[in-house]
C-alpha positions, 0 to 999 in steps of 0.5 A: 503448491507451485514448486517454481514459487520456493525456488525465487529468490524472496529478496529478488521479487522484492527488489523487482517489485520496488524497481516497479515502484521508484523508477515511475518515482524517478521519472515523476521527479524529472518530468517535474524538474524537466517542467520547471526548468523548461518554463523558466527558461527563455529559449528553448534549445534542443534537437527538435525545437526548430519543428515544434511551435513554441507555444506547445513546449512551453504547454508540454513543460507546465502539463509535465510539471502537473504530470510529474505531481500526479505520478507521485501520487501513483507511485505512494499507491503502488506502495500499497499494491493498488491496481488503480495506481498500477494502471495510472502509471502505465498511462502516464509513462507515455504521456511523460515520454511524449512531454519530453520530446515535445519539450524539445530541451536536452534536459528532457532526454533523461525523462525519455529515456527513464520513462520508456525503461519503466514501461516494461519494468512496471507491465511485468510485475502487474501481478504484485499490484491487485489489491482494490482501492479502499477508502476509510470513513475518514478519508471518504468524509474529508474528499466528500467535506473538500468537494462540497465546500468547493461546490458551495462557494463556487455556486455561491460565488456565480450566484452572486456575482454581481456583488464581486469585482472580477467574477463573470464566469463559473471559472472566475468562481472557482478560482476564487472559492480556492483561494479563499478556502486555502487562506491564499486570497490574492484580494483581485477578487472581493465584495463590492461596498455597500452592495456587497454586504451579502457577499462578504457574509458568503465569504466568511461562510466559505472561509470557515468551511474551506478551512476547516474541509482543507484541515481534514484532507491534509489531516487524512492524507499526512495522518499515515504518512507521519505514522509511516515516518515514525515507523521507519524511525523506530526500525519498523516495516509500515503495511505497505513495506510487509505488502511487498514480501514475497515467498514469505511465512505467515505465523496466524496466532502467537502465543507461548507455542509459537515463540520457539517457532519465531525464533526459528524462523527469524534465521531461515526466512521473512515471516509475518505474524499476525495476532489480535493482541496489541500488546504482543503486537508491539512486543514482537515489533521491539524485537525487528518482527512483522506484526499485523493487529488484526484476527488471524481468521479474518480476510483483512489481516490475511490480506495485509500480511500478503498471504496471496504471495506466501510460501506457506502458513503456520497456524497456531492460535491455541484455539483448535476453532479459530485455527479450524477458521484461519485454515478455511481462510487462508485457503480460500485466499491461496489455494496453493500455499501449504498450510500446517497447523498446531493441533491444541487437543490432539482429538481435533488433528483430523478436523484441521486436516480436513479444514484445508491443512496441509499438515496438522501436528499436535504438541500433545504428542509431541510431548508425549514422545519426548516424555516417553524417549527420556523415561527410557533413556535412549535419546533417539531423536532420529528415531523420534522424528521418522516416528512422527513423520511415518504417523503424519504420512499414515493419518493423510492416507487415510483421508 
């Protein structure tokens, strides 16, 4: 294990982790407020707009308006650790920059300035942001029911174009596909009578389709953010919030033989559990800890519980098998992170030990120590301790 990586501070990395997040969020809200302001206003007055036509400064505040929209999104993926929204950002902090000078306005100095201290803030924590983007059958079906609802009216629409006032070009198409489909309809453009019978069934195809592929985005997108806000209600870290632990512990497996260790933990250091079990789950989170529903031996909850970025990993599952999996797992994940197991069957200490762990203990022996000191009286728990360790240092010499 790297010995530099006990010594951080958890609760520094995560502080400059978030900076990486809600500084590009900052500068997505004033390059938007900037925008706005900007078009609203009647005369441009800065340093340098006597130098820059007129017509680029008002592009340079509805493009930032647009820009300051975009960042957002990147901003929610760089909650999640994603590197695509990593990547985004870095190329839009320029761009923001860039639209603030050429806006030319004294409101756009905050923009400048915000956005070329976020540039070194975000490329320093490039490693914290690698996780791929995945999509769910949900979300894939919702952008592929969007984008085909989109296609559709737009073909439709320039198809038959001779039957709507208004529309000569696949621009004019689209933009009526739009608002039709989002129930905006301005009503500039609509069927022509009586040849417009066949338009005016198209339409209602359209309608119909785009209300419903609409309801489906919005429904995919505003699904986790909801159970994001109800989490925070109930005093409940989301996925995104455990994503971000750093230097942390992750418990895989919980079970009557780990409560004692939670308790232990909850003073000293962060800690994710991660445990198949619903129930548990939603037990644990009553009670402030951080849960992931999942397999402990499987990659996904592994991954979601930021194992990459752990101090260490206690494997405790009460079944020597899947402990024997969560240990290859974890291992494969963080080559570098201690692993120390719970050994159910003391028979099976040695092939923990050889599975990846770092330390294998078994209760069994432990139990049987205690038993052994409270027969006899002596209540040498020193003696007991140096007892175990100078077994555990023993058993690793000989592998």
């Amino acid at each position: 294990m790297d010995p530099g990586r006990v010594l951080r501070d958890p609760r520094a990395v995560i502080l400059q982790t978030r900076a990486a997040i809600w500084l590009p969020t900052l500068v997505a809200l004033l390059s938007f407020a900037t925008g706005v302001v900007n078009i609203s206003m009647t005369n441009v007055a800065g340093p340098l707009s006597p130098y820059i036509p007129e017509v680029l400064q008002r592009a340079a505040g509805f493009t930032g308006a647009l820009t300051g929209f975009l960042m957002l999104l990147f901003a929610a993926g760089m909650r999640r650790r994603l590197r695509v929204a990593w990547v985004g950002t870095l190329v839009l902090l320029p761009v923001t920059a860039v639209q603030g000078v050429v806006q030319s306005s004294e409101f756009a100095a905050p923009l400048i300035l915000l956005s070329a201290l976020s540039i070194p803030t975000v490329l320093v924590n490039f490693r914290r942001f690698d996780r791929q983007l995945e999509l769910s059958t949900t979300q894939l079906a919702a952008a592929a029911a969007l984008v085909g609802t989109l296609v559709y009216g737009t073909a439709g629409t320039y198809a038959l174009r001779e039957q709507f006032n208004g529309v000569a070009t696949v621009l004019d198409a689209f933009y009526f596909t739009v608002v039709t489909a989002s129930t905006v309809g301005y009503g500039e453009i609509t069927p022509i009578n009586p040849a417009g019978q066949s338009a005016r069934l198209f339409t209602l195809s359209v309608i119909l389709l785009g209300t419903t592929s609409f309801a489906l985005a919005l429904g995919s997108l505003l699904g986790p953010a909801i159970e994001a806000r109800l989490s925070q209600a109930l005093g409940t870290m989301t996925d995104a919030d455990i994503e971000l632990l750093d230097d942390h512990v992750v418990v895989l497996g919980y079970g009557d033989l780990t409560e004692p260790l939670l308790e232990e933990l909850s003073a000293a250091v962060e800690f994710v559990v991660i445990t198949p079990d619903s129930d548990a789950a939603a037990r644990l989170r009553t009670r402030d800890v951080h849960v992931v529903v999942g397999d402990p031996s499987d990659e996904d909850p592994q991954h979601s519980a930021g194992i990459e970025h752990a101090r260490a990993v206690v494997v405790a599952t009460n079944d020597d098998a899947q402990d024997a999996l969560s240990i290859l797992t974890a291992r494969q994940l963080n080559p570098e992170v201690r692993i120390v197991a719970a050994a159910t069957d003391r028979e099976n200490t040695e092939k923990l030990r050889r599975a990846g762990a770092d330390a294998v203990i078994s209760p069994a022996v432990i139990g049987g120590h205690l038993l052994v000191e409270s027969a006899l009286g002596t209540g040498d728990m020193e003696g007991l301790a140096e007892r175990l360790l100078d077994d555990d240092a023993d058993e690793s010499s000989l592998d």
